[in-house]
C-alpha positions as CSV (number, residue, x, y, z in Angstrom):
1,X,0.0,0.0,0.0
2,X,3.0,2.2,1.0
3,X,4.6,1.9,-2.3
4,X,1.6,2.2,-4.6
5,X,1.0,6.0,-2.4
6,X,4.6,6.6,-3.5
7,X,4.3,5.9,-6.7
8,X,1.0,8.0,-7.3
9,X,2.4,11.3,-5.0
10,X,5.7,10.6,-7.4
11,X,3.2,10.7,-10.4
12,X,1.5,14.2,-9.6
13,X,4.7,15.6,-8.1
14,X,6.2,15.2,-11.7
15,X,2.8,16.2,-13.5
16,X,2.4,19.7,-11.2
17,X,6.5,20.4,-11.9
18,X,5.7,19.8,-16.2
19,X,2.7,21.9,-15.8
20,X,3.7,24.6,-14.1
21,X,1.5,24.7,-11.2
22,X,3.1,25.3,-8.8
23,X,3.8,28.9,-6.5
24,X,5.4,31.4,-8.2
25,X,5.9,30.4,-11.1
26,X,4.5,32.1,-14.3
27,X,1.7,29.6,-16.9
28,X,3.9,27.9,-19.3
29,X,3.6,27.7,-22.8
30,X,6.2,24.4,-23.4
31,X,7.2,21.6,-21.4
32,X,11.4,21.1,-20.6
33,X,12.5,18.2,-19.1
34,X,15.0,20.3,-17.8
35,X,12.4,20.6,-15.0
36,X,12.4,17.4,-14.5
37,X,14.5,16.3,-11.5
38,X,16.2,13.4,-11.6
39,X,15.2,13.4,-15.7
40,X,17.5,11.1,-18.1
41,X,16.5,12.0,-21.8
42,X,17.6,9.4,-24.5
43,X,18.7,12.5,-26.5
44,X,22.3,12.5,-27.4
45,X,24.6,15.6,-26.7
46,X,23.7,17.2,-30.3
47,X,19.9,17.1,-29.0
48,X,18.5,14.6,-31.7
49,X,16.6,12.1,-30.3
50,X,17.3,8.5,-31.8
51,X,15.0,5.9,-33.3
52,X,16.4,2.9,-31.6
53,X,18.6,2.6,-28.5
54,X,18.0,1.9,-24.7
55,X,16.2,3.8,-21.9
56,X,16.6,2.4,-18.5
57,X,16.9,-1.6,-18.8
58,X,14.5,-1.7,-22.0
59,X,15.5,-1.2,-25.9
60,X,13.2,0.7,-27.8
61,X,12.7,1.9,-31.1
62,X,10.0,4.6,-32.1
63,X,7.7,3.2,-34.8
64,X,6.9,5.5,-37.8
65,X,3.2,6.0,-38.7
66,X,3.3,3.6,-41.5
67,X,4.8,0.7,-39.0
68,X,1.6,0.6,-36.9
69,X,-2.2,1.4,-37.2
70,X,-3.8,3.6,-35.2
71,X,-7.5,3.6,-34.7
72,X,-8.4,4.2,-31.2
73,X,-10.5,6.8,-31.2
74,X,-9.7,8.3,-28.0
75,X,-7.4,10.9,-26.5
76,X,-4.9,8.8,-24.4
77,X,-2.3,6.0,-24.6
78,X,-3.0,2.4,-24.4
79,X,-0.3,-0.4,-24.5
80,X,-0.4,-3.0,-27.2
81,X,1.3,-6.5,-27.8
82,X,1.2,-9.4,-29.9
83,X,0.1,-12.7,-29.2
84,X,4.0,-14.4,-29.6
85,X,5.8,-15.4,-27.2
86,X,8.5,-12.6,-26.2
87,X,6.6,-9.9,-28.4
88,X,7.5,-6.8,-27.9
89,X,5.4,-4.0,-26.1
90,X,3.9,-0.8,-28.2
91,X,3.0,2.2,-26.4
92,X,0.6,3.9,-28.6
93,X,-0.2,7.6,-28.0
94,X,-3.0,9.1,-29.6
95,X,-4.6,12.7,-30.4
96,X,-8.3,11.0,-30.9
97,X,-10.3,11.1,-33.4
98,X,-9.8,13.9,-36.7
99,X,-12.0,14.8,-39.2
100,X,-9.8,17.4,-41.2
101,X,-6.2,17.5,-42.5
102,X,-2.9,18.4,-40.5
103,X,-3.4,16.6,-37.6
104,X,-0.3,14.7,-35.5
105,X,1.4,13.5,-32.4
106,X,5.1,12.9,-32.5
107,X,7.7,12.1,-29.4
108,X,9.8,14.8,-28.8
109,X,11.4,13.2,-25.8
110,X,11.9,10.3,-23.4
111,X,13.8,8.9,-20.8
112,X,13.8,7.8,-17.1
113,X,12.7,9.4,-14.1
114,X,14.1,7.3,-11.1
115,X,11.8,4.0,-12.0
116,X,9.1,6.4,-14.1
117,X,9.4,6.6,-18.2
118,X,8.5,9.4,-19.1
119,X,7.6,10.2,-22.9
120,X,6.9,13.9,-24.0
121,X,4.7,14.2,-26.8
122,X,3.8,17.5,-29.8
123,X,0.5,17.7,-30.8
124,X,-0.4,19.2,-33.9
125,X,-4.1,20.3,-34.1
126,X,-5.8,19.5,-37.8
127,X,-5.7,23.1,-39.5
128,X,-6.5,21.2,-43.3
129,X,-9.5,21.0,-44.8
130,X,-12.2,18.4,-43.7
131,X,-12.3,15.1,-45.4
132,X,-14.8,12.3,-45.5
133,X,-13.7,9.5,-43.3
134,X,-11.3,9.5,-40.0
135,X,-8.1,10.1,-38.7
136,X,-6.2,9.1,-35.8
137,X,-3.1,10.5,-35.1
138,X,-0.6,8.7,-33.1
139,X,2.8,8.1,-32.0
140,X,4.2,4.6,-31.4
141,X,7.3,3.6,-29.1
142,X,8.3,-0.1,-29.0
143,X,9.9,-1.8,-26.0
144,X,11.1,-5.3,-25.4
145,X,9.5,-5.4,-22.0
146,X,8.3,-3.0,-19.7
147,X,9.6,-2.3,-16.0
148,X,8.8,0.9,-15.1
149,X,5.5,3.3,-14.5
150,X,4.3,5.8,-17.5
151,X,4.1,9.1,-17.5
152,X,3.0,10.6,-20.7
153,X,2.3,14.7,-21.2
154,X,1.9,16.6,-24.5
155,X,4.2,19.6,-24.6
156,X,1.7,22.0,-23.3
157,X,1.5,19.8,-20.0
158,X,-1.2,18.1,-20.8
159,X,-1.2,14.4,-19.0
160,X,-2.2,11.3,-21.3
161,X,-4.8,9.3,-19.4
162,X,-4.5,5.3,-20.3
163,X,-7.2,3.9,-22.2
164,X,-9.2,1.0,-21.2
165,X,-9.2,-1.6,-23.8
């Protein structure tokens, strides 16, 4: 019980620092993991962020678009896997449903926060013109296993909530 009241103070400790809400400090337009304490970003020292590597003690690569179908229709994250032994695990994030052009989520950045992953998303909002049909934007990460809690904000500060499949 102890460690699951840990884990959740942990959880909004590190959501109230990426949003900003805390006293004296002004609203903020971006989120840095510079404010982050404790934060390691998988970035390397030129800043790019690369598509396959490790973070913590799991491997990842981050899926393009075409790699992996998106169609929940919900704002959130969910986490995906195959029916095979040792499958890897996706981590889908997702803007919801879109019913005009423009529309995307990409990771801007990830890495550890003590036993926390933390994956910071940019959401574009559609700006294009409408289209029959839908959209679902999303960004994919792949990891061979998971062993750590997610926390998952948009670059506004916005959390990702997980979505019941």
């Amino acid at each position: 019980m102890n460690k699951l009241i840990k884990k959740i103070a942990c959880a909004v400790m590190a959501f109230t620092l990426i949003a900003g809400v805390f006293t004296g400090c002004k609203a903020k337009t971006a989120v840095t993991t510079a404010e982050l304490p404790g934060f390691t970003s998988v970035k390397d020292p030129s800043g790019n962020l690369p598509a396959k590597g490790t973070v913590g003690d799991m491997a990842y690569t981050i899926l393009e678009k075409e790699q992996y179908g998106c169609y929940n229709k919900s704002r959130g994250y969910y986490i995906d896997q195959l029916e095979q032994l040792d499958s890897p695990y996706f981590i889908v994030i997702t803007s919801g449903t879109q019913t005009a052009t423009g529309a995307d989520v990409k990771i801007t950045d990830f890495g550890m926060q003590g036993s926390t992953l933390v994956i910071v998303v940019e959401e574009t909002k559609a700006s294009g013109e409408k289209y029959k049909g839908l959209d679902c934007p999303c960004a994919v990460l792949e990891v061979d296993h998971l062993s750590a809690d997610l926390l998952i904000v948009s670059t506004t500060g916005d959390q990702f909530n997980l979505i019941e499949m």
